[in-house]
N, C-alpha and C positions, 0 to 999 in steps of 0.2 A: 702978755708976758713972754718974755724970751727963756726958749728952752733951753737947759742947763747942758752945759757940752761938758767933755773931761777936761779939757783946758781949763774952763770955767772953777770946775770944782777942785782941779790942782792951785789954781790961784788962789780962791778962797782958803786954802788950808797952808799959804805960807811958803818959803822955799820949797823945792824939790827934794831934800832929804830924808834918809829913811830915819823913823826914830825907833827907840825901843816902846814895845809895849808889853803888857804885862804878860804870853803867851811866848813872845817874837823879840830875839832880841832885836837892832837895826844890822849886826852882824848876819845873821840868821837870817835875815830878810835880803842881804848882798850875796848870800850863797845861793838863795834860791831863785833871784834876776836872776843869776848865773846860768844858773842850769835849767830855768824855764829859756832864754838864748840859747843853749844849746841845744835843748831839745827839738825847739823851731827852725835851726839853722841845718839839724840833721835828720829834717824833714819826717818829722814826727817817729822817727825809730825807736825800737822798743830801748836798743842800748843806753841810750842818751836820756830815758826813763828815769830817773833817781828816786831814791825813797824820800829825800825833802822834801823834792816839786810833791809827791804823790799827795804827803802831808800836809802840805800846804794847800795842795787844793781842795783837798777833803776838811781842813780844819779851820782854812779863813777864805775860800772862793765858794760857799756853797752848796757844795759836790758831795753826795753819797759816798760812799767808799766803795761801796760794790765788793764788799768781803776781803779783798785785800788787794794792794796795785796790778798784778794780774789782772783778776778778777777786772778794775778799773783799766787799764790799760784796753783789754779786749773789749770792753762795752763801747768805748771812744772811738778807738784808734784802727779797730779791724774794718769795719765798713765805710765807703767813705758818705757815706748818706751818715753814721755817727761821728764823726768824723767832722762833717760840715756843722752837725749839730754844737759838738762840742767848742769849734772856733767862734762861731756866734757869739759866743758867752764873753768874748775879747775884743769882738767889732764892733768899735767908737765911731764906724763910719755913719750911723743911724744915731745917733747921742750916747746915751749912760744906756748900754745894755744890761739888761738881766738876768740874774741866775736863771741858766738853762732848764732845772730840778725845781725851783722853790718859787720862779717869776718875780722875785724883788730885785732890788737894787741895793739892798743893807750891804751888800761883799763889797762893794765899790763904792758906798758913801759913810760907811762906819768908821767911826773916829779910829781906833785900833789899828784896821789892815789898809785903809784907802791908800797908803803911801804907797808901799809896797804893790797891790792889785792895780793900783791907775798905773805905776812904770811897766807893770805886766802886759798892760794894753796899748803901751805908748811902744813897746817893743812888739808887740802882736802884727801891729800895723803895716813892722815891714814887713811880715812873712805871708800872710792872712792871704793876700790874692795869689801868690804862688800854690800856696799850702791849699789854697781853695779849687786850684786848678787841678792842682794832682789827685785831691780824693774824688772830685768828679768823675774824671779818667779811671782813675779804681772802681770806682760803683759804676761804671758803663761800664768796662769790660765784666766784672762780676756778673752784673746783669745777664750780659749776654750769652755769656757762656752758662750760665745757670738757664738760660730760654733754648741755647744748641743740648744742653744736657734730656731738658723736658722733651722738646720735638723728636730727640731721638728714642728717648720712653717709650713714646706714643707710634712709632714708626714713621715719625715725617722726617723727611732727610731737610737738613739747611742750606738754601744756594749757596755754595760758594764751600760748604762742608764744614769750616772752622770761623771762628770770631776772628 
């Protein structure tokens, strides 16, 4: 049997448009493409953070709240080793990914929000290896400057003195 891709399951459900459903209007769902694109296009910055997106991912992608967007933003977005974790949850390059949190697929095959979450990923796609470059670079330097901090603890100096 052939594995179900997101093109696949955008197909099976008809045009590409968003509809309403009983939580979301299709309005509601065009502000939040919106500003999940901007968020990705402003390289994951806290400003471009909106309280819809936070909503939305906390309310039909999955995602704990982590006590409040804060609270979520920082679990995500501050590390990029979280960071990495949390783009996973977007990348169709491997088929229908899974909630990061929960390990299902219900976010992205549920009648309700799949319109909406499969454009989320259908836009993820272009940002996802830039976005995936950048928090690597962030968690190596973090690292290492967290390893020049230890060895200086301990009295060992670092060739070269800085990261």
């Amino acid at each position: 049997m052939k594995e179900l891709t997101l093109n696949d399951l955008a197909q099976s459900r008809g045009p590409g448009q968003l509809r309403d459903s009983k939580f979301m209007s299709a309005a509601e769902k065009t502000k939040v493409l919106k500003h999940w694109e901007m968020f990705l296009r402003g390289g994951l910055e806290k400003k471009y953070f909106s309280e819809a997106l936070y909503k939305h991912l906390t309310n039909h992608c999955s995602f704990i709240a982590h006590y409040d967007i804060h609270g979520f933003y920082a679990t995500y977005f501050e590390s990029g080793d979280d960071t990495l974790h949390f783009l996973s949850q977007f990348d169709t390059r491997q088929g229908i990914p899974c909630s990061i949190e929960y390990g299902m697929t219900y976010w992205l095959t549920g009648d309700d929000y799949y319109d909406v979450n499969t454009e989320m990923c259908r836009i993820a796609w272009r940002y996802i290896p830039a976005l995936e470059a950048k928090a690597r670079n962030e968690q190596r330097h973090s690292d290492l400057t967290h390893a020049v901090l230890l060895l200086k603890k301990h009295g060992i100096d670092f060739p070269g003195g800085t990261v």
